[in-house]
C-alpha positions in Angstrom: 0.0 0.0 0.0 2.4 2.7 0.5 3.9 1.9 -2.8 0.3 2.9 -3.8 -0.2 6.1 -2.0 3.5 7.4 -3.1 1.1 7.4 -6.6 -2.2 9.0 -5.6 -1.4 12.8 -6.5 0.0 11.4 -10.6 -3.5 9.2 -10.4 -5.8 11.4 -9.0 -7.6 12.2 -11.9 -7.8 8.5 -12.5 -9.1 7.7 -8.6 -12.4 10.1 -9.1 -13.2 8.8 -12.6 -12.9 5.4 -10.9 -15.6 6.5 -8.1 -17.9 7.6 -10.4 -18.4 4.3 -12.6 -20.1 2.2 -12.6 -19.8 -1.8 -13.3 -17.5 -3.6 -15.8 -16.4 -0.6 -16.7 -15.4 0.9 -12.8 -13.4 -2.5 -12.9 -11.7 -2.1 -15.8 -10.2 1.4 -14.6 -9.4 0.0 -11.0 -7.5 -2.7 -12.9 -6.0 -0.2 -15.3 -5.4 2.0 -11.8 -3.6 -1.1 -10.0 -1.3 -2.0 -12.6 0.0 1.4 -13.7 0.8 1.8 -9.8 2.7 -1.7 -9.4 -0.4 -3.4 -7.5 -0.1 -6.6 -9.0 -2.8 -9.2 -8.0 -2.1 -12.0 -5.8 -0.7 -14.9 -7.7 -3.1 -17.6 -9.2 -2.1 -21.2 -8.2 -2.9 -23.0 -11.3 -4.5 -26.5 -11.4 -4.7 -29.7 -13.1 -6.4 -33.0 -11.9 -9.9 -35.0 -12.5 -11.9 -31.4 -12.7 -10.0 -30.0 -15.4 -8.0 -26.8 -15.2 -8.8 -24.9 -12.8 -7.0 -21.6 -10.9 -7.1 -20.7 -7.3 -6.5 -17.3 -5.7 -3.8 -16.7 -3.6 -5.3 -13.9 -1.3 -8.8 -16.4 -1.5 -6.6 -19.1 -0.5 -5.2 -16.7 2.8 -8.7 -15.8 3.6 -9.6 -19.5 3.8 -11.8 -21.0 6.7 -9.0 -23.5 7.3 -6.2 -20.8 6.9 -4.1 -20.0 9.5 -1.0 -18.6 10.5 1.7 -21.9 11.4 5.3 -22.2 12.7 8.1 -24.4 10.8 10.5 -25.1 13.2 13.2 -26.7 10.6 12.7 -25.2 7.2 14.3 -27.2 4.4 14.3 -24.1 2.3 15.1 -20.9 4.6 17.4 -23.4 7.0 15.8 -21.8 9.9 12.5 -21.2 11.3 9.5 -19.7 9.5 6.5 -18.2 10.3 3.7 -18.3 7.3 0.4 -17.9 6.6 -0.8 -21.3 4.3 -3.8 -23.6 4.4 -3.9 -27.5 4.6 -2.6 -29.1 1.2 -5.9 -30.9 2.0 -8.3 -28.4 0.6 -6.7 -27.6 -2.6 -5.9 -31.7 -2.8 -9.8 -32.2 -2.9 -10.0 -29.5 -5.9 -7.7 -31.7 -7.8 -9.7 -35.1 -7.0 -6.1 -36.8 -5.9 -6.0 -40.3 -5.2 -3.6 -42.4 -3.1 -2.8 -44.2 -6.0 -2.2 -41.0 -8.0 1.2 -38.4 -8.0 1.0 -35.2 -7.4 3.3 -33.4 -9.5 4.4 -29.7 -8.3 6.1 -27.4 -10.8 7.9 -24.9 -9.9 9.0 -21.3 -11.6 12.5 -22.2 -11.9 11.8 -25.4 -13.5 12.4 -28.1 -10.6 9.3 -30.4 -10.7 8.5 -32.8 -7.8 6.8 -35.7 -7.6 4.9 -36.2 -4.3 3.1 -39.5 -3.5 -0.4 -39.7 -3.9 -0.9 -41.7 0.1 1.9 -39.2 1.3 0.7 -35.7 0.7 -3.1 -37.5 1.9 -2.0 -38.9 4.5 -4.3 -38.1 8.0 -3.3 -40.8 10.3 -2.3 -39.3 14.1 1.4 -39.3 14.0 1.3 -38.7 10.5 3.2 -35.4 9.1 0.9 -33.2 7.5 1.7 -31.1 4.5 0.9 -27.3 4.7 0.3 -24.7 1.3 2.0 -21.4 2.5 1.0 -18.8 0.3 3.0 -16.1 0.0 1.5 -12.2 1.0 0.6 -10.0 -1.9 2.9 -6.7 -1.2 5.0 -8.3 1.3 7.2 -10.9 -0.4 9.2 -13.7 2.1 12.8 -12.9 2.5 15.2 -14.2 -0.6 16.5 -17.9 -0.4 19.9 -18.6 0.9 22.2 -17.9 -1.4 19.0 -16.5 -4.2 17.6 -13.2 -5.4 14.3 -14.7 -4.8 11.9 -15.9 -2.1 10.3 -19.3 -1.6 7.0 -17.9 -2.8 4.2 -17.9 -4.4 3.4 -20.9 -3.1 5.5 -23.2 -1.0 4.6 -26.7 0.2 5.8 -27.2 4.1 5.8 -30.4 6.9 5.8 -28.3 10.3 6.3 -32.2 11.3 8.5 -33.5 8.9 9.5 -36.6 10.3 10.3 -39.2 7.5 9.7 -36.4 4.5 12.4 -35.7 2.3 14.2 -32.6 1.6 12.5 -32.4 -1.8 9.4 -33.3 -1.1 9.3 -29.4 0.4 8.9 -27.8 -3.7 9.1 -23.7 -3.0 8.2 -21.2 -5.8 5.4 -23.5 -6.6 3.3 -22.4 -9.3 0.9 -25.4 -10.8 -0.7 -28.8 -9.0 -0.9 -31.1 -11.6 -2.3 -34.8 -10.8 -0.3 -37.2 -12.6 0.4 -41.1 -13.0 3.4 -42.8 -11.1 6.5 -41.3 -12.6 8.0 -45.2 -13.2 4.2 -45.8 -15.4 4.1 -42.1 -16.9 7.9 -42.6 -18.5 8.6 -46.5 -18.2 12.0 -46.0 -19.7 13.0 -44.5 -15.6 11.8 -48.4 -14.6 14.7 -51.4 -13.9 14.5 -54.1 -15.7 11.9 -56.5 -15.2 12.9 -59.2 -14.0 14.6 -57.5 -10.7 12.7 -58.7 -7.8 10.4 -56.3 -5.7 12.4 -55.2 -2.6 16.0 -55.0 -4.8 17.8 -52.1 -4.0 17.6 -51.5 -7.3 13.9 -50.9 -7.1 14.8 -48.8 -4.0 17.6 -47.0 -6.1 14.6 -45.9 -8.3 12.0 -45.1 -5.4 15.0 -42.7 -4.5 15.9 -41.3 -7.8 12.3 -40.5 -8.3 11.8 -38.3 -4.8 15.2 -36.6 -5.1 16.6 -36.2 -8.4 13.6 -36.4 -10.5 13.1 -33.0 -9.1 15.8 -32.0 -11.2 16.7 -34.7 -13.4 15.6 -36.6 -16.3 16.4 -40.6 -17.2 16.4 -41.9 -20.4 14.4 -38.4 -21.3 11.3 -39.6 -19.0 10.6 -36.6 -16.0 9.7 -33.0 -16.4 12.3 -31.5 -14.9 14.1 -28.4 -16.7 16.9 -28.0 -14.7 19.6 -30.2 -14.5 21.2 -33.0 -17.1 19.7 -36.2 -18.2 21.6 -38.8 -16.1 21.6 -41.7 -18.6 22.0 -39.6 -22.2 23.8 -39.3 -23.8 26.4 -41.3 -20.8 25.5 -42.2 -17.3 27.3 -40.6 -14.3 28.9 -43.6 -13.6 30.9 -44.0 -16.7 32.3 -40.9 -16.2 32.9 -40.8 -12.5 35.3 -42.5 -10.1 32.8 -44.3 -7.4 34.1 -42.2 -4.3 34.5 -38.8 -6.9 30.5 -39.8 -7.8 30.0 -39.8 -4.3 31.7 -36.9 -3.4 29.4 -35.1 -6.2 26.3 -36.3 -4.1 27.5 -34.7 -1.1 29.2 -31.8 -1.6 29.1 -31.2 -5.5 31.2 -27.9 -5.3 34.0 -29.9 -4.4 34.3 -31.8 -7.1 33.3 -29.1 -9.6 31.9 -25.6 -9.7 30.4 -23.6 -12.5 28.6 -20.0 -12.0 25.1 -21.2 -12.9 25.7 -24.4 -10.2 22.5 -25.2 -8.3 22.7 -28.8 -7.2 22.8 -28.7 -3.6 24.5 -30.9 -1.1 23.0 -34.2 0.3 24.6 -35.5 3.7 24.0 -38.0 5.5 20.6 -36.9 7.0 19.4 -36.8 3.3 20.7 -39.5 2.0 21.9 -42.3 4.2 25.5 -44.1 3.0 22.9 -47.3 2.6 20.8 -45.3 0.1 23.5 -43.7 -1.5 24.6 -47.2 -2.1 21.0 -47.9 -3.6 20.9 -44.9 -6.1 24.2 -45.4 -7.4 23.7 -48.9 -7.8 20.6 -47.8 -10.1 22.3 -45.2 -11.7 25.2 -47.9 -13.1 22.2 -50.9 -13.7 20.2 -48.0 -16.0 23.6 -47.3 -17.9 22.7 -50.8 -19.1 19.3 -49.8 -20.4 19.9 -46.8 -22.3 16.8 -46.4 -24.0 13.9 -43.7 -24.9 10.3 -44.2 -24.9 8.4 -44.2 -28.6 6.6 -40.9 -28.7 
């Protein structure tokens, strides 16, 4: 608002023609009004599950019933605590139609694109964490990220209890809900080969791969992701990586190489165990093996 008042004597004229309409057309001039002063509307969240498309207001979404303002003790993003005002992922899950069975797939502005399990972000069991849509305030943007020039908003999904969530399964700058298939049936090219038995740690190599590099990363061209390189095209990171250098990539990827546009973060051991590091690199090398790309 005071960006708006620093404006009223150059739109004066404009304020008493606006109070004197009428209608569509008194709209149409307070829109006019709020743009040429920088009053932007709240950001949409943008929708698509078994309704159709479908947009939801931010400042709607703030004014919610269920709305309220919630504490985050251990940010993922930030890396501190956070105070925001956000609604239960629960009420815009229901405008979607989600299913257990079904992936919820939230893309972000930058490009990253998680996928969130269907019987994780619907979960409602006691004990159970419970995800949380913060939704950024119109005219009073969050702080910048560590290390960014911009915030975590619009939208931001957060796990005030966060116990057994992983890091990203918290997507920030979150601009579209999307309900999709299972990532290993949408692009069955990510899949290991069949006849690996259920409960392989290749099979949980790929449960991993999917939760936190999919985000990311492509394989074999199947994901969404916009960000970072396909890891098994044109080579695989393990035919070009010493084991412990691959490793050290994982943990600390700085240390092994630095470029100015770098954005992989660090996963230690509170991530990613050693035992499921072992897993995903195990996956990585046993898809270098099935280089292939789906048949549009």
């Amino acid at each position: 608002m005071p960006h708006f008042f620093r404006h009223l004597n150059g739109a004066g004229w404009l304020l008493r023609a606006a109070a004197r309409l009428q209608g569509s057309a008194r709209s149409a001039l307070w829109s006019l009004l709020a743009g040429w002063v920088g009053l932007a509307p709240a950001a949409p969240l943008v929708l698509d599950g078994a309704h159709g498309p479908r947009q939801l207001d931010g400042a709607a979404l703030a004014r919610h019933a269920q709305a309220r303002d919630i504490d985050v003790p251990r940010d993922v993003a930030y890396q501190r605590p956070m105070r925001y005002r956000a609604v239960p992922l629960a009420v815009v899950l229901r405008e979607l139609g989600l299913d257990p069975g079904d992936t919820l797939e939230a893309v972000a502005l930058d490009g990253f694109v998680a996928q969130l399990p269907g019987a994780l972000v619907l979960a409602q069991a006691p004990g159970q964490p419970q995800p949380w849509l913060a939704i950024e305030p119109d005219g009073a943007p969050w702080p910048a990220l560590p290390g960014k020039a911009a915030s975590a908003g619009p939208f931001y999904i957060v796990w005030p209890h966060d116990a057994g969530v992983r890091s990203e399964q918290w997507p920030y700058a979150v601009a579209r809900l999307n309900v999709r298939a299972a990532p290993g049936q949408r692009w069955p090219q990510i899949a290991v080969a069949a006849q690996v038995p259920a409960g392989d740690r290749l099979r949980r190599g790929q449960s991993l791969f999917v939760m936190q590099c999919m985000v990311c990363h492509r394989m074999n061209g199947g994901g969404d992701a916009q960000v970072g390189p396909d890891l098994n095209l044109p080579l695989n990171p393990t035919e070009y990586f010493q084991p412990q250098a691959l490793r050290q990539l994982v943990r600390n990827p700085a240390s092994v190489r630095q470029w100015p546009t770098q954005g992989m973060p660090g996963f230690g051991p509170e991530q990613i165990s050693d035992a499921e590091l072992d897993d995903l690199l195990a996956y990585l090398a046993h898809m270098a093996g099935q280089r292939k790309v789906a048949t549009p």
